[in-house]
KOLGUMI-330824 format. One line per 8 residues: number of its first residue (from 1); their letters; for each residue x, y, z of N, C-alpha, C. Coordinates in nm, 3 decimals, always signed. Example, Ala and Ser with C-alpha at 12.3 -4.5 7.8 and 13.67 -1.06 7.14 Angstrom:
KOLGUMI-330824
1) AS) +1.319/-0.569/+0.780/+1.230/-0.450/+0.780/+1.320/-0.330/+0.780; +1.285/-0.225/+0.708/+1.367/-0.106/+0.714/+1.290/+0.003/+0.787
This chain:
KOLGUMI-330824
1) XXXXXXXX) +3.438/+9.002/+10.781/+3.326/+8.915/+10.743/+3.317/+8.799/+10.842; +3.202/+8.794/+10.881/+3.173/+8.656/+10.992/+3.198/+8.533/+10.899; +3.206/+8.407/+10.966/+3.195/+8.289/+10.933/+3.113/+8.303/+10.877; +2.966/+8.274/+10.925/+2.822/+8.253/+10.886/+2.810/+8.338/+10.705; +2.826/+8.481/+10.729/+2.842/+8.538/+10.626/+2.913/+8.435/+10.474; +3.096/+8.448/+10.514/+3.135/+8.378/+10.441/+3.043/+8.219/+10.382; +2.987/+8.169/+10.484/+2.957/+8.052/+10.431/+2.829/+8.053/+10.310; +2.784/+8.140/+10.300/+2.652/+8.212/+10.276/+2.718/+8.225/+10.085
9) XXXXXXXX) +2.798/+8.230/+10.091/+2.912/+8.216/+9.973/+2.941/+8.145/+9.904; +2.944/+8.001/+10.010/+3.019/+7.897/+9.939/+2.900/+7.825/+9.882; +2.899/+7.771/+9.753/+2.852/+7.698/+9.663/+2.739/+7.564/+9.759; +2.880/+7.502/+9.812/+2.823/+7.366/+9.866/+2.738/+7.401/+10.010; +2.703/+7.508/+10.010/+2.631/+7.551/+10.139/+2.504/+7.668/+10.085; +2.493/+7.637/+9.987/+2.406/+7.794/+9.912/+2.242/+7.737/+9.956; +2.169/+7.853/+9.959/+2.018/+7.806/+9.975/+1.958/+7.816/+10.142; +2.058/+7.847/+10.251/+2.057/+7.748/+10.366/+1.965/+7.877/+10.424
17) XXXXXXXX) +1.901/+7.900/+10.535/+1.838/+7.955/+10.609/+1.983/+8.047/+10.696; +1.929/+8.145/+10.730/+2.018/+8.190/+10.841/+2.027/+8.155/+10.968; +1.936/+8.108/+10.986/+1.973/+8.020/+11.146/+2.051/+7.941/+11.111; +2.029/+7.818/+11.001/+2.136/+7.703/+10.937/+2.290/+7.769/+10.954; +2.318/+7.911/+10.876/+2.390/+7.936/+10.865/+2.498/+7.995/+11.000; +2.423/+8.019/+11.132/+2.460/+8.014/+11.226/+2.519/+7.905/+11.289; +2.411/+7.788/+11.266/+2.418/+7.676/+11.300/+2.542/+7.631/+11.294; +2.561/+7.645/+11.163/+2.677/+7.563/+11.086/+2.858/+7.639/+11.143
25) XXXXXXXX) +2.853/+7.712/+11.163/+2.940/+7.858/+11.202/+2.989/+7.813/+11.343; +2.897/+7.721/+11.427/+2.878/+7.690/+11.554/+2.992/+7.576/+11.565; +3.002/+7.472/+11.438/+3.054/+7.357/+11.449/+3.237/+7.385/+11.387; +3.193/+7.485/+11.334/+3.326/+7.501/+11.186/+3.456/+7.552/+11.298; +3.564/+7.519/+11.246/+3.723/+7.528/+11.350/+3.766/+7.574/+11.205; +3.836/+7.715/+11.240/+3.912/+7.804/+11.138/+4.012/+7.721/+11.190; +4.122/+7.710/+11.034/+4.263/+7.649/+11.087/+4.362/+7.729/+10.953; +4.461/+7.824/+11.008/+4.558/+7.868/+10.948/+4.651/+7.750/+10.883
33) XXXXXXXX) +4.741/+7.772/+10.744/+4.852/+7.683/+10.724/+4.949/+7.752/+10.630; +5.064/+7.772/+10.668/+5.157/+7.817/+10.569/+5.229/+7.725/+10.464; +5.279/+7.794/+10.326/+5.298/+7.723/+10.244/+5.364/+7.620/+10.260; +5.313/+7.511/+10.187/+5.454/+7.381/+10.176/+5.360/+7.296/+10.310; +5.257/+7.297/+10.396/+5.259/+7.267/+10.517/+5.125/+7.147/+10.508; +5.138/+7.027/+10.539/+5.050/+6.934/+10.542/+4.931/+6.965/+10.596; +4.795/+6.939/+10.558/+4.681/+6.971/+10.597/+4.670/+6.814/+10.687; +4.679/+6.696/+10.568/+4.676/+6.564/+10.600/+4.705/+6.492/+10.494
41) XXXXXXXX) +4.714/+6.315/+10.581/+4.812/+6.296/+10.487/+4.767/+6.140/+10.455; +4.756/+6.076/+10.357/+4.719/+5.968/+10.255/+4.721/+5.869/+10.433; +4.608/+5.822/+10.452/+4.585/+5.730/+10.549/+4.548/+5.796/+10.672; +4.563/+5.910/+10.717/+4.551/+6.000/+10.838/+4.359/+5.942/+10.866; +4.328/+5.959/+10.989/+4.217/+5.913/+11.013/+4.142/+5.998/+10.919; +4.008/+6.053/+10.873/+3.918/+6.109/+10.802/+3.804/+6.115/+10.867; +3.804/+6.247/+11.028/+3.727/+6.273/+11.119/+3.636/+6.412/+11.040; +3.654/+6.400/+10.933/+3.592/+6.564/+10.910/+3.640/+6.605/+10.746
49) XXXXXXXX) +3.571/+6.704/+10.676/+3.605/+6.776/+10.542/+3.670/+6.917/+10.583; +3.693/+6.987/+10.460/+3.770/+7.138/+10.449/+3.677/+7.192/+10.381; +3.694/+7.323/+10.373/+3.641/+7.430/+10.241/+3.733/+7.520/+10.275; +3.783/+7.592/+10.124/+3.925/+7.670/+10.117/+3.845/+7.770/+10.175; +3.847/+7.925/+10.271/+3.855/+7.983/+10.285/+3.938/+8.093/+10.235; +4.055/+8.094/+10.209/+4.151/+8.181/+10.141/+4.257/+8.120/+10.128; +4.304/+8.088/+10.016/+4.450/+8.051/+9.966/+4.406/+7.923/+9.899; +4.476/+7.845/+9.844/+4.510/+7.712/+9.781/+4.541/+7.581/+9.835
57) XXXXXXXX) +4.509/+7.483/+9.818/+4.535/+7.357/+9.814/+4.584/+7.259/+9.732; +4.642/+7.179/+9.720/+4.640/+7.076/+9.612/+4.649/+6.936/+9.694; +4.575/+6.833/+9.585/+4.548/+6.690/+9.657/+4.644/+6.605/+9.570; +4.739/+6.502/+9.626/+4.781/+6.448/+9.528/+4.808/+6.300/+9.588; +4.880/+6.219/+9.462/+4.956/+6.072/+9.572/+5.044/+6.031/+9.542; +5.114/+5.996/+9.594/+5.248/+5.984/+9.585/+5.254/+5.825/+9.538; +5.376/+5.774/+9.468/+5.369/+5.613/+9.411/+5.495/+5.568/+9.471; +5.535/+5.480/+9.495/+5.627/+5.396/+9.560/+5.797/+5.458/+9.549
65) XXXXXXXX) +5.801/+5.485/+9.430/+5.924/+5.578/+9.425/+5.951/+5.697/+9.444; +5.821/+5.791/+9.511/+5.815/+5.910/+9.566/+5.731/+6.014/+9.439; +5.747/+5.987/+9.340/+5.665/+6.035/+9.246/+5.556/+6.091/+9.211; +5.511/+6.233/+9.245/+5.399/+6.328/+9.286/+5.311/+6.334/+9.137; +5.158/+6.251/+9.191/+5.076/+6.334/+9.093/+4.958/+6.397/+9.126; +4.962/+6.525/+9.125/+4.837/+6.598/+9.160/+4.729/+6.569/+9.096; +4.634/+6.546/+9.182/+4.449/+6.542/+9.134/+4.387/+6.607/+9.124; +4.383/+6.696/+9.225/+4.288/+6.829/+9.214/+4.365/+6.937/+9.262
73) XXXXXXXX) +4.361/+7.110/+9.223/+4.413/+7.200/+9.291/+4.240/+7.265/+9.345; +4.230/+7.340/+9.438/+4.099/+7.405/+9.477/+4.167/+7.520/+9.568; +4.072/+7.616/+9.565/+4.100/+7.762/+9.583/+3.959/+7.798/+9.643; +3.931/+7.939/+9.663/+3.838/+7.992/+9.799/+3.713/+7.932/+9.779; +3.630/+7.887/+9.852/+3.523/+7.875/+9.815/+3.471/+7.705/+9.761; +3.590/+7.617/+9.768/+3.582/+7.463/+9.743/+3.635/+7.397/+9.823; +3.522/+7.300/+9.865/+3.543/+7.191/+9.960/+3.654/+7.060/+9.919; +3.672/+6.992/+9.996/+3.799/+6.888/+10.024/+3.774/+6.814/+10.115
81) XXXXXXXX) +3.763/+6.654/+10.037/+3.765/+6.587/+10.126/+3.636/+6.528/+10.237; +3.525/+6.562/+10.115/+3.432/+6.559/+10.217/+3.314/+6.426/+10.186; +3.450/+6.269/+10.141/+3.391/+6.167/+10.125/+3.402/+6.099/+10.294; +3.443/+6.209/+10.382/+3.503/+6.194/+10.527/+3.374/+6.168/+10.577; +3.257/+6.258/+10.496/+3.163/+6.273/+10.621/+3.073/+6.172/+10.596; +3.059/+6.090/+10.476/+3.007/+5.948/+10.469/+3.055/+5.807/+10.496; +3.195/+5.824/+10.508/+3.260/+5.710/+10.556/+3.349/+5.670/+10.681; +3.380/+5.812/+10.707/+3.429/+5.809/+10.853/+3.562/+5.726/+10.851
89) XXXXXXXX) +3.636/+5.726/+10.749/+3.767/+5.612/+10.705/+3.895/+5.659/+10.696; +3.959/+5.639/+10.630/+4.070/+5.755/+10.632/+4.102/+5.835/+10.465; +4.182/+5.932/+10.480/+4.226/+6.024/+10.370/+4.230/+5.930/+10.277; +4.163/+5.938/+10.156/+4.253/+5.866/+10.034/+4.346/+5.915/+9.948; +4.427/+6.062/+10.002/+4.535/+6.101/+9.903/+4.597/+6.201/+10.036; +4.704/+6.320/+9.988/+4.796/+6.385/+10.057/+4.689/+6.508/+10.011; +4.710/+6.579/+10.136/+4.643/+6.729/+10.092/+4.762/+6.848/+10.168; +4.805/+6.946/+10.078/+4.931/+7.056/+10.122/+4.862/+7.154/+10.067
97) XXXXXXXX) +4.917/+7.292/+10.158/+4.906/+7.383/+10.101/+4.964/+7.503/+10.035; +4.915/+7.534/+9.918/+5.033/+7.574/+9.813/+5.024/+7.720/+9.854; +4.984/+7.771/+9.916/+5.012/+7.927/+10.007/+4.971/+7.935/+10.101; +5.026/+8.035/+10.198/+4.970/+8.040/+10.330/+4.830/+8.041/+10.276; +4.735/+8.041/+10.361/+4.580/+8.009/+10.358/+4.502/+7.956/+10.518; +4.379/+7.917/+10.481/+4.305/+7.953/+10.583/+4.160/+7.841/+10.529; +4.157/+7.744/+10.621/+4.055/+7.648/+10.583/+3.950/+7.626/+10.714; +3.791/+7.605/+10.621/+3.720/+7.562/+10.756/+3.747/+7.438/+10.754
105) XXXXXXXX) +3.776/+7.383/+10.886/+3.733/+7.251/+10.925/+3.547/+7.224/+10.948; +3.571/+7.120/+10.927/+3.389/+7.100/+10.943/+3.400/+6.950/+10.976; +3.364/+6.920/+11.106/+3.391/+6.815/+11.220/+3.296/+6.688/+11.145; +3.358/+6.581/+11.107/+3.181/+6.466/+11.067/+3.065/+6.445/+11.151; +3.100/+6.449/+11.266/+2.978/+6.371/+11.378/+2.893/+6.504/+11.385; +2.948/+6.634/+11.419/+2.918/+6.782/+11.434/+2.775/+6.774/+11.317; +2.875/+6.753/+11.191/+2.793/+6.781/+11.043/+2.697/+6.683/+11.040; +2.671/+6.574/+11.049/+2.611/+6.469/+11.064/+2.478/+6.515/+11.158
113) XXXXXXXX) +2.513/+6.550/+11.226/+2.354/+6.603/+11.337/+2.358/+6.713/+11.292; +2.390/+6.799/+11.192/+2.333/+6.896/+11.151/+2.204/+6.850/+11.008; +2.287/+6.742/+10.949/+2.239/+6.690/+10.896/+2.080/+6.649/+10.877; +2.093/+6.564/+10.976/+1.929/+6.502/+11.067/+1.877/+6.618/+11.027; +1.866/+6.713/+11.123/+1.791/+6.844/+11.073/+1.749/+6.939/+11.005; +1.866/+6.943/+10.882/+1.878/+6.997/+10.770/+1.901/+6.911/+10.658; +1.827/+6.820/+10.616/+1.859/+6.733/+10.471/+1.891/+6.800/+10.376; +1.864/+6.957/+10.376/+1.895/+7.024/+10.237/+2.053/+7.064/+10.260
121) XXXXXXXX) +2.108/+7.069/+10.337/+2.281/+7.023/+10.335/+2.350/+6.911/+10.287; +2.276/+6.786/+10.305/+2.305/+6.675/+10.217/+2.227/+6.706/+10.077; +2.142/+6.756/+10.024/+2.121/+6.760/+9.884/+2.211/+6.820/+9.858; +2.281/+6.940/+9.858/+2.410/+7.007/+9.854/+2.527/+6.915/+9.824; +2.583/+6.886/+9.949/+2.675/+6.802/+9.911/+2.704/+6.730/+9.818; +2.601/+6.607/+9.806/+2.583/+6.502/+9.699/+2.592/+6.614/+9.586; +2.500/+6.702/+9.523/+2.558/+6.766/+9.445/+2.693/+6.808/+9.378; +2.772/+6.846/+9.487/+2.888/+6.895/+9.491/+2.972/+6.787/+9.436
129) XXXXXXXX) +2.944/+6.631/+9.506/+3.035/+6.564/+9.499/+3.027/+6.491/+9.363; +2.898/+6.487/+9.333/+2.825/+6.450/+9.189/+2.924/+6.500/+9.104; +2.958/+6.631/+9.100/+3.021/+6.711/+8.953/+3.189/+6.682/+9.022; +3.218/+6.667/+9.178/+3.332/+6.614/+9.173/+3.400/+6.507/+9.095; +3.290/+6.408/+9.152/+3.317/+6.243/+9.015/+3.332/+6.271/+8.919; +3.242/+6.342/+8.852/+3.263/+6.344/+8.690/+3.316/+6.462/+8.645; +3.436/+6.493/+8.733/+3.554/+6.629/+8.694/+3.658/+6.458/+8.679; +3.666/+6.424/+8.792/+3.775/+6.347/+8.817/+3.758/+6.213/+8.689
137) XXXXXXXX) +3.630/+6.106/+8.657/+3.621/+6.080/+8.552/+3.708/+6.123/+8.422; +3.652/+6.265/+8.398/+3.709/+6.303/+8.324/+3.865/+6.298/+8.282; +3.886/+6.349/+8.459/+4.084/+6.359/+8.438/+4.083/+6.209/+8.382; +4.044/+6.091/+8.447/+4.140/+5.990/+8.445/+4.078/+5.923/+8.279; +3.997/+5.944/+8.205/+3.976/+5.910/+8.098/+4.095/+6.020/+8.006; +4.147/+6.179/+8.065/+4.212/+6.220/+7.961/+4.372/+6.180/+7.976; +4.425/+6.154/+8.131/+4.522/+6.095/+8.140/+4.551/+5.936/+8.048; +4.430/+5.899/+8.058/+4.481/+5.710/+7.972/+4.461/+5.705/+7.822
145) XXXXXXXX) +4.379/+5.873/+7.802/+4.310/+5.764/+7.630/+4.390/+5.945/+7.550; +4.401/+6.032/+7.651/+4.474/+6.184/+7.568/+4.613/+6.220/+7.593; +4.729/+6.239/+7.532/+4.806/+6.300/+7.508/+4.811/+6.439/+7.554; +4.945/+6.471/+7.653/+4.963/+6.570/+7.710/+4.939/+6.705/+7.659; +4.986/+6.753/+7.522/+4.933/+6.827/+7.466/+4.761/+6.883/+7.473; +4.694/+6.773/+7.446/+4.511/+6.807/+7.463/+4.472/+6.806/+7.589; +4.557/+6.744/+7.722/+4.518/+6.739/+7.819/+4.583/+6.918/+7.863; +4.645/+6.982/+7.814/+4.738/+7.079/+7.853/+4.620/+7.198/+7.808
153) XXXXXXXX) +4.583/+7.162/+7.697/+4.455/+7.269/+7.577/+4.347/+7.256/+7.680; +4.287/+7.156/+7.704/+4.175/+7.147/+7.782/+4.178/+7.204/+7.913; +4.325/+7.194/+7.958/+4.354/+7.315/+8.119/+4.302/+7.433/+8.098; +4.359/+7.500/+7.989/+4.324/+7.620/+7.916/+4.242/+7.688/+7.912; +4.197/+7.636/+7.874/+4.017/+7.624/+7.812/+3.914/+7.665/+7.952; +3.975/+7.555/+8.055/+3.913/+7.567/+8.172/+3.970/+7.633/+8.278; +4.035/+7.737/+8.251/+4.104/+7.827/+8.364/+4.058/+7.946/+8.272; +3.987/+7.955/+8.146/+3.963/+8.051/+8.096/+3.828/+8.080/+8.099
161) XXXXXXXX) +3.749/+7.942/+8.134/+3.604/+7.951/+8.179/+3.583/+7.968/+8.344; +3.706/+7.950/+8.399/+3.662/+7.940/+8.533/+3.684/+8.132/+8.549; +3.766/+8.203/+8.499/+3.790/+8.333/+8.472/+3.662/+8.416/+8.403; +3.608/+8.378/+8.385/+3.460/+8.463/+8.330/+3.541/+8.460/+8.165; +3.603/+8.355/+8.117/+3.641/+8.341/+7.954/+3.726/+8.462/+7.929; +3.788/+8.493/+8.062/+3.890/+8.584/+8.003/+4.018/+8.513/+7.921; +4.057/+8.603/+7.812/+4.152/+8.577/+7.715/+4.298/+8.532/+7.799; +4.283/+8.620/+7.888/+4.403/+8.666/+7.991/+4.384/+8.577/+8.138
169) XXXXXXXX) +4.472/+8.521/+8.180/+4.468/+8.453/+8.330/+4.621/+8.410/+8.382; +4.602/+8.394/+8.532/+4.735/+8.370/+8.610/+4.730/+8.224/+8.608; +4.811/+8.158/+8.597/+4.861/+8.017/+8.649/+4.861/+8.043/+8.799; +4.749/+7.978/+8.919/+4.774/+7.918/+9.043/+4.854/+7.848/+9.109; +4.938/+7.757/+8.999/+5.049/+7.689/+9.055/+5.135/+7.704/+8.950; +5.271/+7.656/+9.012/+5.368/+7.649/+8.920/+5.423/+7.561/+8.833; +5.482/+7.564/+8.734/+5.496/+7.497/+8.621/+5.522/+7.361/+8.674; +5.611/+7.357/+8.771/+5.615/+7.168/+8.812/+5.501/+7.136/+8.883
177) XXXXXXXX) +5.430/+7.250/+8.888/+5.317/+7.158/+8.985/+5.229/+7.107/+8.855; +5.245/+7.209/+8.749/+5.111/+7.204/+8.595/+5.180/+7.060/+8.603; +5.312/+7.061/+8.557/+5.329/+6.941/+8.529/+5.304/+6.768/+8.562; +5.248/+6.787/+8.675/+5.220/+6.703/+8.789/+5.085/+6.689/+8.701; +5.041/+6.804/+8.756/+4.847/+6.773/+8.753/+4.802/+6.726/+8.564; +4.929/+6.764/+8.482/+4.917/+6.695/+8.334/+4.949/+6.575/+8.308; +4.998/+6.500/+8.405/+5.051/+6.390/+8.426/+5.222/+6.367/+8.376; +5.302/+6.460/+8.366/+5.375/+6.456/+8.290/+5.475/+6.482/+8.344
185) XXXXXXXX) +5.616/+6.561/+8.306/+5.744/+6.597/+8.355/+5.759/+6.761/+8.337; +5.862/+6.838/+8.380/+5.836/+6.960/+8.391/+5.936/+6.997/+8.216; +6.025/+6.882/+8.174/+6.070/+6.933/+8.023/+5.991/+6.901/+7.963; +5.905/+6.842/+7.919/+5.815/+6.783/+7.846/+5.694/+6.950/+7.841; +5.695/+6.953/+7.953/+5.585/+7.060/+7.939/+5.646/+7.173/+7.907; +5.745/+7.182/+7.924/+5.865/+7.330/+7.878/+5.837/+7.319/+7.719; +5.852/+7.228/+7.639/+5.859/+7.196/+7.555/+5.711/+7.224/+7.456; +5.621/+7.147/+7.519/+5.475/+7.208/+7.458/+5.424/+7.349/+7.442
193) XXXXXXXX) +5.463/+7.404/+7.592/+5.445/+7.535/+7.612/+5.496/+7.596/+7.494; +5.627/+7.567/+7.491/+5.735/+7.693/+7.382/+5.626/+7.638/+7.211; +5.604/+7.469/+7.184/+5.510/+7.474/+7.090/+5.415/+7.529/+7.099; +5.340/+7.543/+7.182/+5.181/+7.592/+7.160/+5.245/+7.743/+7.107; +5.335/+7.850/+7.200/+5.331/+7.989/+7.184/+5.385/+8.018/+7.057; +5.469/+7.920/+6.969/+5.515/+7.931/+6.840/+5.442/+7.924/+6.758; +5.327/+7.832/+6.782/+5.189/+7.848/+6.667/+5.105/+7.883/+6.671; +5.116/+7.965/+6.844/+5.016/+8.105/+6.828/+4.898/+8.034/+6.874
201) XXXXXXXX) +4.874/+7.934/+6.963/+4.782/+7.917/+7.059/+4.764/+8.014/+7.148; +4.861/+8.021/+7.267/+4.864/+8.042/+7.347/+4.988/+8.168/+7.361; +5.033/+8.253/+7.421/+5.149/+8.307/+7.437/+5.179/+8.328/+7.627; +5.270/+8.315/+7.650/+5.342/+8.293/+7.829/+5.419/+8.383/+7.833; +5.391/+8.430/+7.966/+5.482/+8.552/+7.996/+5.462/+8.531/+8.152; +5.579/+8.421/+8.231/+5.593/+8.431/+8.338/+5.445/+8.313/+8.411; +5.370/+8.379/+8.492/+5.216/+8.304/+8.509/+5.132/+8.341/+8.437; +5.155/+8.448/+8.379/+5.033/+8.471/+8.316/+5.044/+8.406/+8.118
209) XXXXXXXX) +4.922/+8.352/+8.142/+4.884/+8.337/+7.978/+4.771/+8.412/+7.912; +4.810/+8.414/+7.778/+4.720/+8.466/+7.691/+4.647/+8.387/+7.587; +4.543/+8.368/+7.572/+4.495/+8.271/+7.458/+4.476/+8.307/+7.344; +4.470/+8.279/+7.230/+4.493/+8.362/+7.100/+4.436/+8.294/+7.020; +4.386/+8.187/+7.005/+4.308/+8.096/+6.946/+4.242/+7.954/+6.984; +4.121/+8.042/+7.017/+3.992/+7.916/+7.132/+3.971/+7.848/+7.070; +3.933/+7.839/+6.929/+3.887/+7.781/+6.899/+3.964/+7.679/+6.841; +4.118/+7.706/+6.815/+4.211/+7.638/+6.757/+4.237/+7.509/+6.891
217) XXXXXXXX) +4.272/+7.605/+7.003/+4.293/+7.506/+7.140/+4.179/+7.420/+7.159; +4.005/+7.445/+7.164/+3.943/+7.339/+7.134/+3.945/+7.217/+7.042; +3.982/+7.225/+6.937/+3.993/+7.124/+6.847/+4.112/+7.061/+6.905; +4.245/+7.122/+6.989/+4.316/+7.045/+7.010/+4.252/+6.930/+7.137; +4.217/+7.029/+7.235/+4.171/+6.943/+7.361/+4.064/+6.833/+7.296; +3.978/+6.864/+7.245/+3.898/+6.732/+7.158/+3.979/+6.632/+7.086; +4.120/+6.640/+7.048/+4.170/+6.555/+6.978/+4.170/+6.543/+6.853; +4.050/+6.669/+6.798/+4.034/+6.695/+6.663/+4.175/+6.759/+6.566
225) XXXX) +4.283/+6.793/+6.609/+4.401/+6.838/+6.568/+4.539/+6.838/+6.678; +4.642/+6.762/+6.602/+4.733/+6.776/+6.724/+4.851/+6.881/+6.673; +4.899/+6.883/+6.826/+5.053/+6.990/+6.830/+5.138/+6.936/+6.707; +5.196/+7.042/+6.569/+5.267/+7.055/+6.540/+5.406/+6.994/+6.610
C-alpha cells in the first residue's frame, strides 16, 4: 500500500482530493521504532506531528520522583502531537513506543504551506483536536472527581465500543501500563480486576477480557453503583 493510499484512511486526513493526497505523501518521512524506544521527549523542540501507521504509542509525564502517568495510548490510524503544527514550541509530554511500529512524520512548515492551499486540512485537524480536548477533559474530570473502579468500567466500556461493542477484546497494553493510564498502582488494580471478575462484570484471562454485564459496568462508570 502507498503512502498516499494509506493516508486516504486516516480519519484526520479523510475527504482530501487525490492530488492533496499526493501532495501530502510528498512531505510525510516514514520513521521505524522498536519497542521501549523514544519517539520524543517532554521539552524536545516540536518541529512537526505523528500519525500511527502500524503499532502503538503511549504519551505520558513523568513527576519529579520519576513517577509515570500515561495520557493517551493511540494505535494505527491516530495522530500525535499535532498542537506542534500551531505552535511551533516544544513537546508537552514523553511519547514511546509500546511495539515495534512505524509512524508518519509530518514536517510543520511542510504542513503549513500545504495548508495555505488546502484549508480543508485544517478543518480536519481542528476537528480531530476538538474531540482530542474533550477525550482528555474527560480523563482529567474522571481522575479528580471518580474513583478507580468507574474510571476502570468506563475503560471497558470504551475498548468495547472502540471494538465494534464486541463482548470480547485484547488489552493493548499491559497491566502496569492500565495502571498508569487509571491513575493508579499495579496492586490496586490487581485487586479491582479479581473484584470486578468475582461479581461477574467482567471475566480476564491473560489480555483478553470478557464483559458480562454492560449494563451493570455502566452504572458503575456513571457512579450510579460502586465495586462491592
Amino acid at each position: 500500500m502507498t503512502i498516499s493510499s494509506q493516508l486516504a484512511t486516516i480519519p484526520l486526513f479523510e475527504g482530501l482530493t487525490d492530488s492533496q493526497y499526493d501532495q501530502l505523501s510528498k512531505i510525510i518521512v516514514s520513521r521505524k521504532y522498536d519497542r521501549g524506544q523514544t519517539i520524543f521527549s517532554e521539552g524536545d523542540e516540536a518541529t512537526g506531528f505523528f500519525v500511527v501507521a502500524e503499532g502503538t504509542v503511549k504519551i505520558f509525564k513523568l513527576s519529579m520522583d520519576g513517577k509515570e502517568q500515561i495520557l493517551h495510548i493511540f494505535g494505527p490510524g491516530e495522530p500525535f502531537a499535532e498542537v506542534a503544527v500551531f505552535t511551533g514550541s516544544t513537546f508537552p509530554a514523553h511519547a514511546e513506543a509500546l511495539k515495534k511500529s512505524t509512524f508518519f512524520f509530518v514536517p510543520r512548515k511542510e504542513f503549513i504551506s500545504l495548508i495555505h492551499e488546502n484549508p480543508s486540512m485544517a478543518m480536519n485537524m481542528m476537528a480531530s483536536m476538538s474531540m482530542r480536548l474533550k477525550k482528555f477533559a474527560m480523563m482529567i474530570e474522571d481522575l479528580s472527581l471518580k474513583e478507580v473502579p468507574n474510571r476502570l468500567a468506563a475503560h471497558f466500556l470504551y475498548l468495547s465500543a472502540q471494538n465494534n461493542d464486541s463482548k470480547e477484546f485484547q488489552l493493548n497494553i499491559s497491566k502496569s501500563q492500565l495502571a498508569s493510564l487509571m491513575g493508579t498502582v499495579p496492586e490496586t488494580l490487581s485487586r479491582i480486576l479479581s473484584r470486578m471478575s468475582s461479581q461477574n462484570f467482567v471475566s480476564i484471562h491473560g489480555s483478553k477480557i470478557t464483559v458480562h454485564d454492560s449494563s451493570g459496568l455502566r452504572a458503575l462508570a456513571d457512579g450510579e453503583t460502586k465495586l462491592g
